[in-house]
C-alpha positions, 0 to 999 in steps of 0.5 A: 708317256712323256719322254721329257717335259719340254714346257709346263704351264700352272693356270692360275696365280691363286695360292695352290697355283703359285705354290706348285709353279715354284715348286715345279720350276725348284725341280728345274722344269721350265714353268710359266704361271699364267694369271688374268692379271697382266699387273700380277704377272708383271709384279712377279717377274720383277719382285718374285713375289705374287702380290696377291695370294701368298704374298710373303713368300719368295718365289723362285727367280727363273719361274716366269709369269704371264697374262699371255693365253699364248702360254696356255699352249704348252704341253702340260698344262697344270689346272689350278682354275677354280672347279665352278669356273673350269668348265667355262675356262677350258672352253674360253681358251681351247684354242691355245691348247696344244694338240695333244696336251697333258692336264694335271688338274690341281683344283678340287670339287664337283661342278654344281648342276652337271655333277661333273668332276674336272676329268668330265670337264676336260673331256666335254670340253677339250675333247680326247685328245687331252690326256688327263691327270688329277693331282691331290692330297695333303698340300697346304700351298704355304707349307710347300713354299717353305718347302716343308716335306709334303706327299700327294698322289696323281692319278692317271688312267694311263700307267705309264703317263701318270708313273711319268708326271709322278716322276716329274712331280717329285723332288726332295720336299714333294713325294708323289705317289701314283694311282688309276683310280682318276675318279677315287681321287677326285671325289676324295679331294672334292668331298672332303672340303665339306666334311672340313666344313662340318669339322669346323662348325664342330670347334666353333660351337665349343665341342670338343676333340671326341666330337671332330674325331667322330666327325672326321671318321663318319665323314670318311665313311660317307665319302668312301659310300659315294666313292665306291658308288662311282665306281671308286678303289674302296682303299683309295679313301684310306690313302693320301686323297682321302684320309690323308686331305681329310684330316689336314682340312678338318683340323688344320687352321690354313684350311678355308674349309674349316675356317668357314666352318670355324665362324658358321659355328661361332654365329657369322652369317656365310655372307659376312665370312666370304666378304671377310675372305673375298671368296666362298670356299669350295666346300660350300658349292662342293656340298650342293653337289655332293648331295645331288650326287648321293641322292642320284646315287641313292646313298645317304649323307647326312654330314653333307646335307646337314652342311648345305641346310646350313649354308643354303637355308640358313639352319642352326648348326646345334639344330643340325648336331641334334638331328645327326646325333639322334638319327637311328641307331645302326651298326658301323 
């Protein structure tokens, strides 16, 4: 439990990062945004503004940033590293970490190979003296900077340290709801961005509002099968980090999710879009594990296959609606 929080650290001056660090520090918790880029950070000490991601948002004046990995030493160390570059991340600084430190991870995926969730990473590789935390749910990064009202969950295997963050974490514009269900969480922020793709794919083709609402539906279900095959809360998929993120990410136009769904459909190849966004989506990876994941699991995903096939082997999306529209017929 945590009695006061005396520093908070967000790793990663992304979007999301940038978003909660000057969420947090509007609480009035002293928070430092710890980046790589020294001239980022400097940047937005002196303009408030981050000159890269969300770049038209100002920034609360007492949020501080940092390339200093010195920062990363303080108590609550909120992760918003990307999931495929965690791993390597948290390895790379553990020594900065303080001795008995609080993640609140932020991102969301699976790590593709191991199959691992963030909470796994921590683990493996900080080790148990890390408590850990997921943060998730519907939360658009420029929605919260303009402080629109947003609700998420954190989930903690620990009670009372996760009804402790939740307190710390809300405030007028933030709810936070807590959970344990640490891996219902995750696995429902991680699978999601897939389905998002999907979603995506089905307005680019010219579909229209009956097909993303199949979409979407079918998508939870599949999600919920791998869920509960991991040992998840089945009503955890029916709250905030399921349903909840879900239904922004398919349907509304900030997701990158959807985006790269939106032009996979319309006829762009996946690498003319991530040279256009300067990124790949993480629903993109989080579909290669996703399948690994069910197959290990012995649970089907025809959303998520169908995505990868798209996206790694480079099959038509109408090919691929063909094929799940006439699979065999079953009850729901």
């Amino acid at each position: 439990m945590l009695d006061s929080i005396a520093e908070i650290c967000v790793a990663g001056g992304g979007s999301w990062g940038t978003a909660l660090a000057h969420h947090l520090t509007t609480c009035g918790l002293p928070t430092t945004l710890w980046l790589r880029d020294e001239a980022a950070a400097l940047a937005i000490n002196r303009e408030h503004r981050n000159p890269r991601y969300v770049s038209s948002f100002d920034l609360h004046p007492a949020l501080r940033a940092t390339s200093d990995p010195a920062a990363l030493g303080a108590p609550l160390v909120v992760l918003a590293v990307p999931c495929q570059q965690l791993r390597g991340w948290l390895t790379r600084h553990a020594d900065f970490f303080h001795e008995r430190p609080v993640f609140v991870d932020a991102s969301k995926g699976l790590e593709v190979g191991t199959l691992a969730s963030p909470g796994r990473m921590v683990a493996e590789t900080v080790g148990e003296r890390a408590r850990y935390a997921a943060l998730s749910g519907p939360s658009f990064a420029a929605e919260v900077l303009r402080g629109l009202p947003t609700a998420v969950v954190l989930a903690c295997a620990d009670e009372a340290l996760g009804a402790s963050l939740r307190d710390a974490f809300s405030g007028p514009n933030f709810r936070c709801y807590s959970s344990t269900d640490v891996i219902g969480v995750e696995l429902g922020g991680a699978l999601k961005n897939v389905v998002a793709i999907a979603a995506g794919m089905c307005d680019g083709l010219g579909f229209g509002h009956n097909s993303r609402a199949a979409l979407i539906a079918r998508g939870l279900a599949e999600i919920s099968r791998i869920g509960e095959a991991c040992g998840a809360r089945p009503s955890t998929f029916m709250g905030l980090s399921g349903l909840g993120d879900l239904t922004l990410t398919c349907t509304g136009d900030l997701s990158r999710n959807r985006q790269v769904g939106l032009r996979l459909g319309r006829g762009e190849s996946l690498e003319a879009i991530a040279g256009d966004l300067g990124m790949v989506a993480e629903g993109v990876a989080t579909a290669d594990a996703a399948c690994a994941l069910a197959r290990r699991l012995g649970v089907e995903a025809p959303i998520a296959e169908a995505v990868r096939a798209i996206v790694r082997e480079g099959r038509s999306p109408a090919e691929e609606v063909r094929r799940l529209m006439t699979r065999g017929l079953r009850e729901e």
